[in-house]
C-alpha positions in Angstrom: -15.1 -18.1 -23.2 -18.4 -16.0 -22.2 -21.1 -17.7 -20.4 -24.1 -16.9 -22.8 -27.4 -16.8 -20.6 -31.1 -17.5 -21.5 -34.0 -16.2 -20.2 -36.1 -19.2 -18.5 -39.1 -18.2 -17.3 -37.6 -15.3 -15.2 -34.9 -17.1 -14.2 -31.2 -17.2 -16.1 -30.2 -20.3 -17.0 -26.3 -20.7 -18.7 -26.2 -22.6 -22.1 -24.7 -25.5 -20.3 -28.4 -25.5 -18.4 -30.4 -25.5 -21.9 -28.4 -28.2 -22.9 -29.2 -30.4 -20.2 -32.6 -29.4 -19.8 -33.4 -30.4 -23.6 -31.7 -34.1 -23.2 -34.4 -34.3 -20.2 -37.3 -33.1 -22.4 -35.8 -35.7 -24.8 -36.4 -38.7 -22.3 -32.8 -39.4 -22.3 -31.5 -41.7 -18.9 -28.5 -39.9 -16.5 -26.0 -42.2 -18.3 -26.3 -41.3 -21.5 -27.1 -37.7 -20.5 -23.3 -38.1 -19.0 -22.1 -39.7 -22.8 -23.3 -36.8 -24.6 -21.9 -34.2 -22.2 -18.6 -36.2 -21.7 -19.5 -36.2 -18.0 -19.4 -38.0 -14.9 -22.9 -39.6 -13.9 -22.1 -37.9 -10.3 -21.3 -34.7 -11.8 -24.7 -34.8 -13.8 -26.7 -35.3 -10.6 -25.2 -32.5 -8.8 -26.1 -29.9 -12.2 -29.8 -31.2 -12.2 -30.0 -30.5 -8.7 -29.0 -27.4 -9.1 -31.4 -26.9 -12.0 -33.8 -27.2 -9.5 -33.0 -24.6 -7.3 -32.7 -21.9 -10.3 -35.9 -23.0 -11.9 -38.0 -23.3 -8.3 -38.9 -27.0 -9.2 -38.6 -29.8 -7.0 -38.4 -33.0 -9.1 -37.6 -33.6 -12.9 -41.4 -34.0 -14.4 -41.9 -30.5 -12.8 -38.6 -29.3 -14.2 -39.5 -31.3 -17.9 -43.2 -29.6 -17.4 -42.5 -26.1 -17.0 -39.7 -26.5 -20.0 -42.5 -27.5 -22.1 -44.7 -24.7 -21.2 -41.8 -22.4 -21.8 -41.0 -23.5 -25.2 -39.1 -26.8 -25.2 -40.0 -29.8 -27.7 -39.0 -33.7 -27.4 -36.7 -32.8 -30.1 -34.3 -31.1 -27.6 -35.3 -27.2 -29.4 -36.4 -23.9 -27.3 -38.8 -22.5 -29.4 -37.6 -23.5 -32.6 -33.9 -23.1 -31.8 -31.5 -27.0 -31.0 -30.6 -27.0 -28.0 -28.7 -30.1 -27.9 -24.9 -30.2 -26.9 -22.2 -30.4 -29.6 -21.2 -34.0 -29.8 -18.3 -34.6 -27.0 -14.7 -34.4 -28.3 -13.6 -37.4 -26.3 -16.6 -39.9 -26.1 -16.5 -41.9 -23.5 -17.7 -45.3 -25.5 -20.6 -46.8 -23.6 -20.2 -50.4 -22.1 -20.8 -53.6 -24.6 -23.9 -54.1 -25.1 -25.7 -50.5 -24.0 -26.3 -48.7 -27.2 -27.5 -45.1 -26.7 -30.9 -45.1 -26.5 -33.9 -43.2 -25.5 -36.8 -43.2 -22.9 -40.2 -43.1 -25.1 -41.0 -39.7 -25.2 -44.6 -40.4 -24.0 -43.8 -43.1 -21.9 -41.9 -42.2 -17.4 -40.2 -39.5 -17.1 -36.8 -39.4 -17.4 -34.0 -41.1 -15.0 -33.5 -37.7 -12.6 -32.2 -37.3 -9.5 -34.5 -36.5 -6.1 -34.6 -32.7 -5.1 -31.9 -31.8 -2.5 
């Protein structure tokens, strides 16, 4: 499969990328980030980190920031166009009791990992 890459600000970013970076803009926590990408929590952590390298931020709500000056909504969309993965193929259920939720979109920023 071709690796399809987006323009971000001057930067390239892979489809994977996009993906992640509209869950964030959606306020969404690492572990259900992790759900909807069928990934490892660990795994996440690492890709947001290097999301920060590519994209010259330092932290998530500068990461979050400059996708909404670039386009992104709290919908997960990049001017106009869903960004948001295709639903996993083998969900990982979440544990009893923790329903997939999200962050409010106005309220902390979302659950990211420290810059490198």
């Amino acid at each position: 499969m071709k690796t399809v890459y987006h323009n971000f600000g001057g930067k390239q970013i892979t489809q994977h990328d996009a993906e992640i970076i509209a869950l964030l803009c959606m306020g969404l926590d690492r572990h259900n980030m992790a759900l909807l990408l069928n990934n490892k929590i660990g795994t996440l952590k690492n890709e947001i980190t290097k999301l920060y390298l590519k994209t010259g931020t330092t932290k998530c709500t500068e990461l979050v920031t400059l996708a909404i000056q670039l386009g992104f909504d709290r919908k997960g969309n990049w001017n106009g166009v869903s960004f948001l993965p295709p639903p996993p193929k083998n969900p990982t259920p979440p544990a009893e009791g923790a329903p997939l939720t999200t962050n409010n979109p106005t309220g902390p920023a979302p659950d990211c990992p420290p810059a490198a």
